[in-house]
Wavefront OBJ file of the C-alpha trace (Angstrom):
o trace
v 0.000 0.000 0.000
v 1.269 3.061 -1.085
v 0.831 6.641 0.920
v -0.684 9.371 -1.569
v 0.669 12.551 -2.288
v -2.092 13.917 0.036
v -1.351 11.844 2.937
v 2.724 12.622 2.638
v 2.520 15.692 2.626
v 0.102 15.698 5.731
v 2.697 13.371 7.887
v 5.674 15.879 7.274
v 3.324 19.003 7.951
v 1.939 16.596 11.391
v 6.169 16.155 12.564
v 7.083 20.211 12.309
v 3.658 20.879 14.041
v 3.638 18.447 16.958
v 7.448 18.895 17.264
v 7.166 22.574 18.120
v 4.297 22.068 20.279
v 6.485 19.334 22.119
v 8.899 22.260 22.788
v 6.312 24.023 25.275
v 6.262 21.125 27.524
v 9.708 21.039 27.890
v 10.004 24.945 29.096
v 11.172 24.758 32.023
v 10.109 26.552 35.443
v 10.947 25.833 39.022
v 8.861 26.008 42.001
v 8.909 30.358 41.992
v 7.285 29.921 38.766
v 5.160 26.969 38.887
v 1.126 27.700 37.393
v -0.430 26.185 40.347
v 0.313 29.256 42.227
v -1.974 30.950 40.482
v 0.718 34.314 40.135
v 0.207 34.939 36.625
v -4.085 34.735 36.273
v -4.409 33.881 32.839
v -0.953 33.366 31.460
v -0.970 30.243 33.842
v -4.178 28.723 32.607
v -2.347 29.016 28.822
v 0.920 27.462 29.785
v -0.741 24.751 31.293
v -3.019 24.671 28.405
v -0.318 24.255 26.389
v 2.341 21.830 28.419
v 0.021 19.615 30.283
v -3.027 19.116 27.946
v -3.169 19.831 24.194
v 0.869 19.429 23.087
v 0.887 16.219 25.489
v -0.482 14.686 22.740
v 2.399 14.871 20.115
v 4.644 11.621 21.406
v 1.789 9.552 20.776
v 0.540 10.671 17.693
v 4.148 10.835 16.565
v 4.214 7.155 17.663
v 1.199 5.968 15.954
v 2.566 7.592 12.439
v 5.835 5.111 12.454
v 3.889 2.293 13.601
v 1.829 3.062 10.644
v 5.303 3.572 8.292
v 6.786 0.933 9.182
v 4.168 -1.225 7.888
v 1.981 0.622 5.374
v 3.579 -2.169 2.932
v 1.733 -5.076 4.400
v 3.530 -7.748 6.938
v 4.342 -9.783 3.847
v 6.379 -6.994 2.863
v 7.955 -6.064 6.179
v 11.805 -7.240 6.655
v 12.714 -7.333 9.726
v 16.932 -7.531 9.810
v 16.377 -4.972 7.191
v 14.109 -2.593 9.283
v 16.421 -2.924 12.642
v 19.562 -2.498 10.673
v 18.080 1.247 9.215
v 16.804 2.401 12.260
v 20.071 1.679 14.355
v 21.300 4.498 11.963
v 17.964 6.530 11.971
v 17.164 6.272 15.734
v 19.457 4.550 17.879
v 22.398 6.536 16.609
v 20.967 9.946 16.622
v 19.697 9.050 19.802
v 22.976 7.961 21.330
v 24.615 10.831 19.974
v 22.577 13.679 20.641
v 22.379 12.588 24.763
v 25.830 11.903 24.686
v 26.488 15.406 23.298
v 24.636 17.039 25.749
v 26.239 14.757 28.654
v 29.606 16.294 27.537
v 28.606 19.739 27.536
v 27.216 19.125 31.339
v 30.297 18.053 32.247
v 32.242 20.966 30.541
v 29.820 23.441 32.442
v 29.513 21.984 35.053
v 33.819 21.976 35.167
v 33.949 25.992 34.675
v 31.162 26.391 37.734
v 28.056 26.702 35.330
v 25.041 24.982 36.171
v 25.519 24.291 39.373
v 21.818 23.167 41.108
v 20.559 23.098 37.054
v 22.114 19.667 35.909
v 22.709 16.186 36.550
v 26.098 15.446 37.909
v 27.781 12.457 35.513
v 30.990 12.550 36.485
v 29.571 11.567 40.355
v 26.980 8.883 39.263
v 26.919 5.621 40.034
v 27.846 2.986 37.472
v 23.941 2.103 37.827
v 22.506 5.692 37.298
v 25.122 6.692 34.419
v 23.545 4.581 32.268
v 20.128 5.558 32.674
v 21.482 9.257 32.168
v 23.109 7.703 28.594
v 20.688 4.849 27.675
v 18.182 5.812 29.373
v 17.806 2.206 31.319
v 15.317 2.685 33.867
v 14.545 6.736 33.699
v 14.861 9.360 31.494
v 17.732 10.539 29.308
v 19.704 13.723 30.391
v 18.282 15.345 26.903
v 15.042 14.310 28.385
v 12.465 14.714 25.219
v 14.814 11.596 23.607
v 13.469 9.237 25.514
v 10.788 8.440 22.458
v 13.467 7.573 20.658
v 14.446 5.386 23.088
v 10.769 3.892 23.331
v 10.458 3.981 19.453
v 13.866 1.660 19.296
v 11.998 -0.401 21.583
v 8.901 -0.420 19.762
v 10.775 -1.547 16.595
v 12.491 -4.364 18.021
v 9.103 -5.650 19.069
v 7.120 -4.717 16.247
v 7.407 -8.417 14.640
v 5.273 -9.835 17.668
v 3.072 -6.822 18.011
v 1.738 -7.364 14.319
v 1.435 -10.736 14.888
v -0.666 -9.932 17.801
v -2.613 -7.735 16.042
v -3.130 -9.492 13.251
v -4.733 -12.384 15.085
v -6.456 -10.830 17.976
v -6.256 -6.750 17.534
v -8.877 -5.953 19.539
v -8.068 -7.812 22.485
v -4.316 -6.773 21.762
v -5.413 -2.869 21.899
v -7.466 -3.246 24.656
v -5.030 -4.415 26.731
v -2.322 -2.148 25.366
v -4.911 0.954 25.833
v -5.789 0.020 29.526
v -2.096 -0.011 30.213
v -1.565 3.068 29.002
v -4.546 4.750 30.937
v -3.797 3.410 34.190
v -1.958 5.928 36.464
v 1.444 5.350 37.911
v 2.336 2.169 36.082
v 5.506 1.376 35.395
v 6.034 -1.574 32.761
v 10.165 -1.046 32.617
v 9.851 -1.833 28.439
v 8.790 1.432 28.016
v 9.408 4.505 29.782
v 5.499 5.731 28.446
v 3.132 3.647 28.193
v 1.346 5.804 25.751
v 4.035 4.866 22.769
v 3.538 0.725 23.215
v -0.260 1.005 22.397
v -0.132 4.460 19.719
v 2.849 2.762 17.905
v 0.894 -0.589 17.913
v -2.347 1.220 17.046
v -0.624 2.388 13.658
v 0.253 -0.908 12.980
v -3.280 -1.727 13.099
v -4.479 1.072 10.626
v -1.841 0.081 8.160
v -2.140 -3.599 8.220
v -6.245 -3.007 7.936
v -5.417 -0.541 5.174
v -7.757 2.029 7.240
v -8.552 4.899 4.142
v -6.536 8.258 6.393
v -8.763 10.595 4.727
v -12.093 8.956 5.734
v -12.864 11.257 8.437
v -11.914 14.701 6.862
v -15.602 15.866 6.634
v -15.547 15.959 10.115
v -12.325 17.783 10.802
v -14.069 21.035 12.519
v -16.094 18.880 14.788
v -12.656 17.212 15.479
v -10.942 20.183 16.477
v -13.264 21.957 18.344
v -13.254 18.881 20.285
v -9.881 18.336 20.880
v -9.641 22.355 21.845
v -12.622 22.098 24.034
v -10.987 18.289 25.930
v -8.187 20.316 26.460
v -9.301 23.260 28.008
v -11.056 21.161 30.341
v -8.103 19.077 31.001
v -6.519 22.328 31.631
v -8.708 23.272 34.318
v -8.875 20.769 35.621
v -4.974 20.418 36.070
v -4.632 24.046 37.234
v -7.441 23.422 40.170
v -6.070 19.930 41.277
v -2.233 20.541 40.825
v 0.199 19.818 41.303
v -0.385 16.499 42.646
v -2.789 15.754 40.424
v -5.787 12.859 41.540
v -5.765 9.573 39.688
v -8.860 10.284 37.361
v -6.966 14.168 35.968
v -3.983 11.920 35.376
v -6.724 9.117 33.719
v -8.291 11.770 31.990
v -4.713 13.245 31.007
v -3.659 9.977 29.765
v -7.189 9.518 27.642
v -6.316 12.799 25.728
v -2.753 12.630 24.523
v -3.868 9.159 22.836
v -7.935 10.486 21.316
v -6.310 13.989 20.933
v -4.055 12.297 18.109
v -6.914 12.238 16.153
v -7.660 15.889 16.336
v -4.496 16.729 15.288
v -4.474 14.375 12.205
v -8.248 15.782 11.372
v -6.611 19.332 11.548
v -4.108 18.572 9.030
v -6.253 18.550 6.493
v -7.398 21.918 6.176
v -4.022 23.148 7.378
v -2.195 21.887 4.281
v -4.383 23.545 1.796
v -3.036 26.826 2.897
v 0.330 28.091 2.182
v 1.646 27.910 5.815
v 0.466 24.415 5.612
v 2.059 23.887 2.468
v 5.560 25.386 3.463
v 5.707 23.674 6.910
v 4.868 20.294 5.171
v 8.550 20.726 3.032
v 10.504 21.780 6.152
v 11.846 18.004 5.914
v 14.679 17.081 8.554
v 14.481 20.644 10.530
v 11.771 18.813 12.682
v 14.331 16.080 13.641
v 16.717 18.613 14.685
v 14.147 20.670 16.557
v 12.763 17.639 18.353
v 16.619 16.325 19.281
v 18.228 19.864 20.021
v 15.729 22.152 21.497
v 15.878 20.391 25.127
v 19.698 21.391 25.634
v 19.269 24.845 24.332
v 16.115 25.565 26.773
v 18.167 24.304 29.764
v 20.971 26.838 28.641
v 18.795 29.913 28.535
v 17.048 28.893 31.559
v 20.282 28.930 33.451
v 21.224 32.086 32.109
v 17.609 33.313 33.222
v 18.628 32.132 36.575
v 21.869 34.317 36.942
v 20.017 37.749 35.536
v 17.955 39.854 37.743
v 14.636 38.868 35.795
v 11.908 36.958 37.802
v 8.937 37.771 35.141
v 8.454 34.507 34.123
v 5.728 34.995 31.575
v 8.752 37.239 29.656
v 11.219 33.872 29.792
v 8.457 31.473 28.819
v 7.797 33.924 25.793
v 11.205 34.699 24.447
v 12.672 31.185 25.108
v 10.037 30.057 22.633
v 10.607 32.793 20.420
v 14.687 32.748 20.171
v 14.645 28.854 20.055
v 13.254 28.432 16.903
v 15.480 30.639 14.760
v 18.437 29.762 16.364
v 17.466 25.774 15.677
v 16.620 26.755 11.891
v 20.164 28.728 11.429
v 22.028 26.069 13.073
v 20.442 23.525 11.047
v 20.861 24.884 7.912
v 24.668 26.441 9.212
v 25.613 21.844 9.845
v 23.813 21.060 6.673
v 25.567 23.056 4.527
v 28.873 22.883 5.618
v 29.192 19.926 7.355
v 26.690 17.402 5.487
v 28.356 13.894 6.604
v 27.637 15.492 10.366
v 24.488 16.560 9.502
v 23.147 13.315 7.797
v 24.567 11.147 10.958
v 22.901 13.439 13.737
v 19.541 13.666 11.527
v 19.564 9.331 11.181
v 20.222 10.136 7.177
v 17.470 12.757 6.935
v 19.004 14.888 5.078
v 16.460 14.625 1.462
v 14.164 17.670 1.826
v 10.461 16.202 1.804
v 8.867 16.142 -1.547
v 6.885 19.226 -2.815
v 3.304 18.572 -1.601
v 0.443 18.884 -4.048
v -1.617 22.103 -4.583
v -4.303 22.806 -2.592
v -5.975 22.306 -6.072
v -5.017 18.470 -5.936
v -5.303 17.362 -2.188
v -8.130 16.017 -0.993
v 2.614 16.364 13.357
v 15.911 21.304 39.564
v 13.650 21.595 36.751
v 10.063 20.639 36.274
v 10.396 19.727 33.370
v 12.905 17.152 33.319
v 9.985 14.288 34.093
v 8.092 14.869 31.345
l 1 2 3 4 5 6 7 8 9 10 11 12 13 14 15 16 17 18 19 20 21 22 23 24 25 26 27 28 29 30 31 32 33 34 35 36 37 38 39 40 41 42 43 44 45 46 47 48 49 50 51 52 53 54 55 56 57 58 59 60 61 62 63 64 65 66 67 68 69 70 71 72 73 74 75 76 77 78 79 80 81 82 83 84 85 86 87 88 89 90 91 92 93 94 95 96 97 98 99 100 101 102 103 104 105 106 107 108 109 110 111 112 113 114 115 116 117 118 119 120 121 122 123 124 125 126 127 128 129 130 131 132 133 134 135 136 137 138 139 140 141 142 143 144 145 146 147 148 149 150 151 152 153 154 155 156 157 158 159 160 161 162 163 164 165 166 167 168 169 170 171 172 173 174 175 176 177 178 179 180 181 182 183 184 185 186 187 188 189 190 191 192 193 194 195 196 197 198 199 200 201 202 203 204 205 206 207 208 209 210 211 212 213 214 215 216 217 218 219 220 221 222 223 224 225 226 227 228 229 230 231 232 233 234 235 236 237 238 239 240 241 242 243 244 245 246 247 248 249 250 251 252 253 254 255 256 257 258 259 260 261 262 263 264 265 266 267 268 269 270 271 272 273 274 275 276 277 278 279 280 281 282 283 284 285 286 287 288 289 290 291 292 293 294 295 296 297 298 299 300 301 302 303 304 305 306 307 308 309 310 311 312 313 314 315 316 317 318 319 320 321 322 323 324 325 326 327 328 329 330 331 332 333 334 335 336 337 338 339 340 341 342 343 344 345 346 347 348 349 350 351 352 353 354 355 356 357 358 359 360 361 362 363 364
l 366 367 368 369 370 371 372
């Protein structure tokens, strides 16, 4: 089965969106700052709008689109020593690298007297902890957004048994993934989020059933509304109950950042008839390095927050967001273009810009932060 033009173009335009949306989460504030203080009136209800409820949905929806990738050919097409080989080199590696970069420059700040009370501490970890801090083992990495690359590695190597599971029994198979995934506080070790297991194994599901993607486009402003209205709730919700939140916000939490994936798809299709759909869809590997370099580069500006006289937050959370992005998309293009062996090994070999989308004529993704 072959994805269309349409659908293409929607998956690129799905990465750049969900991957800057991912970037509010990981913002990072400290207990002066936190929303559940109520300091900031409405700015608070937004940021936790944004970090806790609607953008809490991007790791799974970015996890159901490679389950679906990976085997939109049918299983009768799917190589396995093939597959595993290629994404050693387009997730593993990228993954290794990236944390391991960003362990070295802790260790080099940390050296000079910078970041002090900010970052982990390698150099003093036990054998034990170092290599959760590397491979992320039993916790999250120290560039703490890669652990879905970690979980997607994961997901891979089991992928042969999960789509024979779901080809034989897929309803009992997602069930039991889904309830895992709701359940608060459970820890299943394979997996640092649940949510990944059953979204990745989910997309296996619509590709091996050869689900039509655009079925459900007539309904894509009901979709959104909903998904808008959910997460306001969820919002709410959060901002009254936080921040130890009860076990049905984190249930209903949970719920959202797997249904909300649907939203998010149904938006996509009126989003890349325009031209700012259209251009975001053909920002090709600039996602990758958003999603793998942003973390670092937050924690940097946040520590340099720390040492000014500032204590606005609401100014840090807005120019943070603001600088990150065109600092990412100079340094980006600055490695691609003059260091493109670098470039292709950090990006996994995603260094092909995505192919033009159709017209819209033709169609039819101590810090607070740090557990997130």
């Amino acid at each position: 089965m072959n994805v269309d033009a349409n659908v293409s173009s929607r998956i690129n335009l799905m990465r750049i969106v969900l991957i800057s949306g991912i970037v509010f989460v990981h913002i990072p504030f400290d207990a002066a700052s936190s929303p559940y203080d109520g300091t900031y009136g409405a700015f608070d209800w937004i940021r936790v709008f944004l970090t806790e409820a609607l953008f809490r949905v991007g790791v799974p929806c970015l996890s159901a689109i490679s389950g679906y990738l990976l085997f939109r050919g049918g299983q009768e097409n799917f190589n396995y020593r093939k597959t595993v080989r290629t994404k050693v080199q387009t997730v593993f590696l990228p993954f290794l690298l990236w944390n391991c970069a960003f362990i070295a420059a802790i260790i080099l700040a940390t050296s000079v007297g910078i970041g002090d009370g900010y970052l982990p501490d390698p150099l003093n970890a036990s054998g034990r902890d170092l290599m959760t801090q590397v491979l992320a083992v039993e916790n999250f990495p120290d560039n703490v957004p890669l652990y879905f690359l970690r979980d997607l590695f994961v997901c891979i190597l089991l992928s042969p048994i999960l789509a024979w599971l779901i080809s034989r029994a897929p309803i009992l198979t997602l069930t039991a993934l889904l309830v895992i995934a709701l359940i608060p506080e459970l820890s299943i070790y394979i997996v640092l989020k649940r949510s990944i297991l059953f979204s990745f194994s989910l997309g296996i599901f619509i590709a091996l059933q050869q689900f039509d993607l655009k079925a459900l486009d007539r309904f894509a402003p009901v979709g959104v509304f909903l998904l808008l209205a959910a997460s306001a709730l969820l919002a709410t919700a959060i901002l009254f109950t936080g921040p130890s939140l009860p076990d049905w916000v984190q249930l209903f939490r949970n719920a959202l950042a797997i249904v909300g994936a649907l939203g998010f798809w149904l938006l996509s299709a009126p989003l890349i008839k325009t031209q700012l759909g259209q251009r975001l869809a053909k920002t090709g590997s600039l996602s990758f390095w958003i999603f793998c370099a942003h973390y670092p580069l937050l924690v940097f500006f946040w520590i340099l927050w720390g040492k000014s006289d500032l204590s606005f937050y609401p100014l840090f959370f807005v120019l943070s967001f603001a600088l990150l992005f065109p600092f990412l998309t100079f340094s980006n293009g600055l490695c691609r273009k003059n260091f493109p062996r670098l470039y292709a090994i950090l990006t996994g070999g995603r260094t092909k810009r995505s192919a033009k989308p159709t017209s819209p004529h033709d169609v039819s993704p101590e810090l607070a932060t740090q557990q997130r």
